[in-house]
C-alpha positions as CSV (number, residue, x, y, z in Angstrom):
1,X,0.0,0.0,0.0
2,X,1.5,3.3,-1.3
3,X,2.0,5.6,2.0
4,X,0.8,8.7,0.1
5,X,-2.5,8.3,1.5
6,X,-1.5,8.1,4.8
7,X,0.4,11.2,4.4
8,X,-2.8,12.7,3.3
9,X,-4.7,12.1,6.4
10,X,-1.8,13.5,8.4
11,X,-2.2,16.6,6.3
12,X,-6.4,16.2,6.5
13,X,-5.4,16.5,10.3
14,X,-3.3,19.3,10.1
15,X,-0.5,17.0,11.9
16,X,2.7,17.5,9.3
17,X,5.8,17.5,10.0
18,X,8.3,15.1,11.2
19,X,11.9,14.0,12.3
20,X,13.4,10.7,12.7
21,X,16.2,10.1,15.5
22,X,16.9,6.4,16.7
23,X,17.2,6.5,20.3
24,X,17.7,9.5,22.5
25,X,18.8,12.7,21.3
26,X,21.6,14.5,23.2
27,X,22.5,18.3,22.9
28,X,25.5,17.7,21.4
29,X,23.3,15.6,18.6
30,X,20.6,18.4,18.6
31,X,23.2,21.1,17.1
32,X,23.8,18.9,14.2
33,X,20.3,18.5,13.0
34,X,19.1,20.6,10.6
35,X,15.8,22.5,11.0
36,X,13.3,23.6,8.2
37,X,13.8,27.2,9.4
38,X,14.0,30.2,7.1
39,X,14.6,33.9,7.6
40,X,13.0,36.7,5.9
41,X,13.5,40.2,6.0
42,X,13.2,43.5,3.4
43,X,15.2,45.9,5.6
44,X,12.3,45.9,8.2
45,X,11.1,43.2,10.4
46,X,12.9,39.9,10.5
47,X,10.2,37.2,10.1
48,X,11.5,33.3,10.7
49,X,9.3,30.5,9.2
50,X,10.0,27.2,10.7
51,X,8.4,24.4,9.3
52,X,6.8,22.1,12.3
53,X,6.3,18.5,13.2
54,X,2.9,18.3,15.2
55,X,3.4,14.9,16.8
56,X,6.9,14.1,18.2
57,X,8.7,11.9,20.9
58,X,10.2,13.6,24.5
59,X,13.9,12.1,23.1
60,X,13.2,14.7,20.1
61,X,14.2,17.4,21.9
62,X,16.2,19.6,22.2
63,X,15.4,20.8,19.1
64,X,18.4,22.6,17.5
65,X,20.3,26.0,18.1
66,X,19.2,27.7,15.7
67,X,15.4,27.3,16.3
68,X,16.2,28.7,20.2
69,X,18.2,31.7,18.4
70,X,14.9,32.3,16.4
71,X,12.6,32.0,19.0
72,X,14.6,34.2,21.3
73,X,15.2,36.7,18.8
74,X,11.3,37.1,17.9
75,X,9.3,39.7,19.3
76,X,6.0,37.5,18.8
77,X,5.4,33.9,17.6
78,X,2.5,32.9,15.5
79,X,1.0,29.8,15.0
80,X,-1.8,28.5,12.4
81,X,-4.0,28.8,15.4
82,X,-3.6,30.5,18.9
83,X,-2.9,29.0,21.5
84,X,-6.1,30.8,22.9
85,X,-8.5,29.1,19.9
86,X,-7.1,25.7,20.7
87,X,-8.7,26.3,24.3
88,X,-11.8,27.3,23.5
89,X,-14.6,25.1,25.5
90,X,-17.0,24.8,22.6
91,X,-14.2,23.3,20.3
92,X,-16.0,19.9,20.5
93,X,-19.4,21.1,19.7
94,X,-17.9,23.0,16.8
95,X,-16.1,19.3,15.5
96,X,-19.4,17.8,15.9
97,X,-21.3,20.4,14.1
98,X,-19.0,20.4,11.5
99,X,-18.4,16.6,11.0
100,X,-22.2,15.5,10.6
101,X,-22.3,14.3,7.6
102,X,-24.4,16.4,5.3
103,X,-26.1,13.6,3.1
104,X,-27.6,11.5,6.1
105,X,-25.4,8.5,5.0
106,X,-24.3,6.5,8.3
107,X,-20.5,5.8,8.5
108,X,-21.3,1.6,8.2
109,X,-23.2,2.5,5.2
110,X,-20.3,3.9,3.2
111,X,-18.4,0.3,3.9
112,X,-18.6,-3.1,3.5
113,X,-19.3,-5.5,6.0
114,X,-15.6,-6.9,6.2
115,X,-14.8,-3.5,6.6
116,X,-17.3,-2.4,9.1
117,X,-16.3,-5.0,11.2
118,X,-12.9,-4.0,10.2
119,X,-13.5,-0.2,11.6
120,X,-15.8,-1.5,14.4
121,X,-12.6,-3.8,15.5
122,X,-9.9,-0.8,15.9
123,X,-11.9,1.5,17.8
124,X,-12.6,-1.2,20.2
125,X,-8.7,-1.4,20.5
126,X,-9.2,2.3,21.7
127,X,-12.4,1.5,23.8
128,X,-14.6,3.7,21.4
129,X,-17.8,2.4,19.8
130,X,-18.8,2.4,15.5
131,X,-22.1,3.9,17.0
132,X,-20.5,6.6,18.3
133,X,-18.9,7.9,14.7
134,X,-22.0,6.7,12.6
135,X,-23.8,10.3,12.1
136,X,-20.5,11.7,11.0
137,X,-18.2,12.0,8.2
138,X,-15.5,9.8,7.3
139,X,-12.7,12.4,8.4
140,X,-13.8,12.5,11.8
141,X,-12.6,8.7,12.4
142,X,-9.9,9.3,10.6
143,X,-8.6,11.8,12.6
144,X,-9.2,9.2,16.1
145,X,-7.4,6.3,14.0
146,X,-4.5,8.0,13.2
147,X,-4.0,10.0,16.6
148,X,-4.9,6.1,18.0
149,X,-1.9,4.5,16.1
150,X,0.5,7.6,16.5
151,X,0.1,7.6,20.3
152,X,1.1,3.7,20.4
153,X,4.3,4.0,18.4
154,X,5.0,6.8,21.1
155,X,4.5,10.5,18.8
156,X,2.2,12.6,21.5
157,X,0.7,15.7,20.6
158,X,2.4,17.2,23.5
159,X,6.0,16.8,22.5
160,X,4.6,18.6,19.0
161,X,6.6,21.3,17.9
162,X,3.4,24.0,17.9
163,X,3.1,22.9,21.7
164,X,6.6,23.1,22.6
165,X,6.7,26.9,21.3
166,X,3.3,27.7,22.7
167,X,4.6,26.7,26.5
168,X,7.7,28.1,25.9
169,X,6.3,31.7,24.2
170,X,3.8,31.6,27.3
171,X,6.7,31.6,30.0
172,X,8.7,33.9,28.2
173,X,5.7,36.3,28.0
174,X,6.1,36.4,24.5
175,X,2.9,37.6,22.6
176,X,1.4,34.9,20.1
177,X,-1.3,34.9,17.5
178,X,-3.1,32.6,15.0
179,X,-3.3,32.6,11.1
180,X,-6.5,31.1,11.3
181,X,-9.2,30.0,14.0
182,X,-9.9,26.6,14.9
183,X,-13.5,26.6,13.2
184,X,-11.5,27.2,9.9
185,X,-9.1,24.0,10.5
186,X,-12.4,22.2,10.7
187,X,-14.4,23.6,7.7
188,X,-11.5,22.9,5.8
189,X,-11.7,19.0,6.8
190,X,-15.3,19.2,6.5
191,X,-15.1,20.6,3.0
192,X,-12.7,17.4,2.1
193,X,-14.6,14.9,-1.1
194,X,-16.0,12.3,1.2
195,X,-14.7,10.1,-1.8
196,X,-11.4,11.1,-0.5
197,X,-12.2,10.9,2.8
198,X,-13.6,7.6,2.3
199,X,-10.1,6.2,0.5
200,X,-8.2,7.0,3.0
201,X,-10.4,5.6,6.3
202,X,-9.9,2.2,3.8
203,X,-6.3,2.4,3.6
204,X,-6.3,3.2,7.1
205,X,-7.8,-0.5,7.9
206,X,-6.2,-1.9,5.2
207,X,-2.7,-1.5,6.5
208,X,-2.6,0.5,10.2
209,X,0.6,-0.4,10.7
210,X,1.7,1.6,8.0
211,X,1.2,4.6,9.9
212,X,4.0,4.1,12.1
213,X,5.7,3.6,9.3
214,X,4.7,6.6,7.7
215,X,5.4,8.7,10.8
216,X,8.6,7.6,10.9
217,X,10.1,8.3,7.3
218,X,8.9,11.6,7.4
219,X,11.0,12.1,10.6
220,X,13.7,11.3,9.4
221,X,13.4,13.7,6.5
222,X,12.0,16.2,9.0
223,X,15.3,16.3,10.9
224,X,17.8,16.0,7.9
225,X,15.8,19.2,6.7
226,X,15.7,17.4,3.7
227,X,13.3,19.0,1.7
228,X,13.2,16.9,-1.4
229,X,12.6,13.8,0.2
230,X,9.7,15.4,2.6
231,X,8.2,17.4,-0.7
232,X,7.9,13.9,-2.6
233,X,6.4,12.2,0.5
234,X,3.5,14.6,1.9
235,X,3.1,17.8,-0.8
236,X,3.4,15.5,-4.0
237,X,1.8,12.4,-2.4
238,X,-0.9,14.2,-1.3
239,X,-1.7,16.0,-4.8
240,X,-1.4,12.7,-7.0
241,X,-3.9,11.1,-4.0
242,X,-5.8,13.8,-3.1
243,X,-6.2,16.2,-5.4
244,X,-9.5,18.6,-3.9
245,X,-8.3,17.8,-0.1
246,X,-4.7,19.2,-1.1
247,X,-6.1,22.0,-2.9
248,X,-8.3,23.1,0.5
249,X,-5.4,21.8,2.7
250,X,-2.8,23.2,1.4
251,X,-2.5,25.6,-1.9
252,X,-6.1,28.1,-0.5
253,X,-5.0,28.2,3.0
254,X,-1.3,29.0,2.1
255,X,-2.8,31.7,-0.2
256,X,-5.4,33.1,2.8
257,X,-2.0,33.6,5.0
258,X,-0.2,35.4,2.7
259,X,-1.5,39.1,3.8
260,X,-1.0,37.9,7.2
261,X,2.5,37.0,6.1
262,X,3.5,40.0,4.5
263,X,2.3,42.3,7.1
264,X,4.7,41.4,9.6
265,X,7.6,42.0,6.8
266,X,5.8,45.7,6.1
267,X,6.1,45.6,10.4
268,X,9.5,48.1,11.2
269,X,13.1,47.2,12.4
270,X,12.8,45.2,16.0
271,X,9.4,43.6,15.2
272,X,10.7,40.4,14.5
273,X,8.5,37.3,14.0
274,X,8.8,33.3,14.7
275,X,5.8,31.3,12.0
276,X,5.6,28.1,13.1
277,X,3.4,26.1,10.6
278,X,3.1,22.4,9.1
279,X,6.2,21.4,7.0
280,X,4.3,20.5,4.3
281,X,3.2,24.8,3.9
282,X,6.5,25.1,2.9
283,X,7.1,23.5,0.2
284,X,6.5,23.5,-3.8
285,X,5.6,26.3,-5.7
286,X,2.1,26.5,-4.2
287,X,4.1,26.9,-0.8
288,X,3.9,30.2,1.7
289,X,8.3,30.6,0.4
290,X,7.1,30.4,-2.9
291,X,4.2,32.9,-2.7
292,X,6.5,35.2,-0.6
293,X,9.6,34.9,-2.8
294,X,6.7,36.2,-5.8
295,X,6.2,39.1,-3.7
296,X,10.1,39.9,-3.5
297,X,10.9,38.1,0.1
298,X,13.7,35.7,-0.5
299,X,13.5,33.4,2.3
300,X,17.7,31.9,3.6
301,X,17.7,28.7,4.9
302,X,19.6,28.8,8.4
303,X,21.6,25.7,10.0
304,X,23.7,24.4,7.6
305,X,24.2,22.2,4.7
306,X,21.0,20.4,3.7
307,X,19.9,18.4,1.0
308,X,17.5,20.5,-1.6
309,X,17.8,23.9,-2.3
310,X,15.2,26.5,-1.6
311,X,14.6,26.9,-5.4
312,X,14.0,22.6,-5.4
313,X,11.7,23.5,-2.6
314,X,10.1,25.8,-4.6
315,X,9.4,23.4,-7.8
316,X,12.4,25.6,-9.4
317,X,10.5,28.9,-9.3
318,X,12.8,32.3,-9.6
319,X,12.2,35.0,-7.5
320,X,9.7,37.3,-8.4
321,X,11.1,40.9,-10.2
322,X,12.8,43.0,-7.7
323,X,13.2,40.3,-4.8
324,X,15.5,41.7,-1.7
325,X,18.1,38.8,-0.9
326,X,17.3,37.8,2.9
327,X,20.8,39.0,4.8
């Protein structure tokens, strides 16, 4: 089974971005990784866009220098969503609301019995019930059997980049925003084919163990901050697989930050900026580097040698007419 669907469903779930590490990982170890950080600047503020991993293990960290050097430098941090939005009390309601599905079709009804019995199986594993999913769209039980199967090969949510940043912007008393709301993370899930919806929850009880898998290669890319090898695995497997979903995922909401984006470059000297967003935003020619290099911000890729260029990144785009070299 091809992993591009599973990648897909990370990206459905707004969970992309990885790192692979065998083991613990020491300090010393931590200053030799290389992160999918970039700086920006047009002889006002300094914006850095790092490119996170929203499920990782506690031996993941420390992440390396030069994301502390970012973070530490930045006036602000902003996240796809604020922290604030992520604690909102009628989130669930919201999720339900969103999720029913809109053509009255009951989740057991879209599948086979070998794979009812299938789905009804795994989220017993989880001590969840079929009837509990069956008024809902596909995506929703998506999102519990990947989160299911993450948690058991050890990635938490907690240990996520996004969190790390958020705990660590809270302590420092540094001020942090959202590019989007919570209720926009979900329409855009809800918005998602149900045919592609529905071809992923299959591959999903096809092969589950391929999720592991799946979290684990794009680790490893993750931490190399090798860009080639994580484009091919979540951008381009998730256009050739899901074509609408990547479009809604990925190229609209990239293009709906991109005011946000270039407001804090317009912002003046000292107003420096950290962007922490999914990996996957990054890249291609659809990605928020791309879009911003069009504009004349030439993003400089800090920590090292990696393998890919920014321009590979890019799908080999030039910068647009008049682009200002990042310092």
């Amino acid at each position: 089974m091809p992993l591009a669907r599973f990648f897909s469903t990370f990206a459905l779930l707004v969970a992309l971005g990885t790192a692979h590490a065998s083991g613990s990982v020491s300090p010393d170890a931590a200053r030799d990784r290389k992160p999918l950080l970039w700086r920006l600047s047009n002889g006002g503020a300094t914006v850095y866009v790092l490119g996170s991993f929203h499920l990782l293990r506690e031996q993941d960290y420390p992440l390396p220098r030069e994301v502390d050097e970012a973070f530490w430098d930045a006036e602000s941090v902003v996240f796809e969503v604020a922290p604030s939005e992520l604690e909102r009390p009628d989130n669930p309601a919201t999720v339900r609301r969103l999720a029913r599905a809109a053509d009255g079709v009951r989740l057991s009804e879209r599948l086979d019995p070998a794979r009812a019995s299938a789905l009804e199986a795994a989220l017993a594993k989880r001590g969840l019930r079929l009837g509990q999913y069956e008024e809902f769209a596909p995506w929703l039980v998506n999102g519990q059997l990947v989160a299911g199967i993450s948690h058991g090969a050890g990635y938490r949510h907690e240990f996520g980049v996004d969190k790390h940043l958020m705990r660590r912007a809270r302590e420092a008393g540094k001020p942090v925003s959202g590019l989007e709301t919570f209720e926009d993370q979900m329409r855009t899930s809800a918005a998602a084919p149900v045919s592609e919806q529905l071809a992923t929850l299959k591959a999903l009880l096809a092969a589950p163990d391929a999720v592991a898998s799946a979290f684990d290669a794009l680790r490893s890319a993750w931490t190399a901050g090798d860009v080639e090898t994580l484009d091919r695995l979540t951008r381009q497997g998730m256009k050739q697989s899901s074509p609408v979903s990547y479009r809604l995922v990925n190229t609209d909401r990239n293009n709906g930050w991109l005011p946000k984006l270039v407001e804090l470059l317009q912002r003046p000297a000292g107003s420096d900026t950290l962007v922490v967003v999914g990996s996957m935003h990054l890249l291609g020619d659809d990605g928020v580097l791309a879009l911003l290099a069009s504009r004349g911000y030439v993003a400089q890729q800090l920590g090292g040698n990696r393998k890919g260029s920014l321009y590979a990144l890019q799908g080999g785009a030039a910068p647009g007419p008049g682009a200002a070299a990042a310092p």
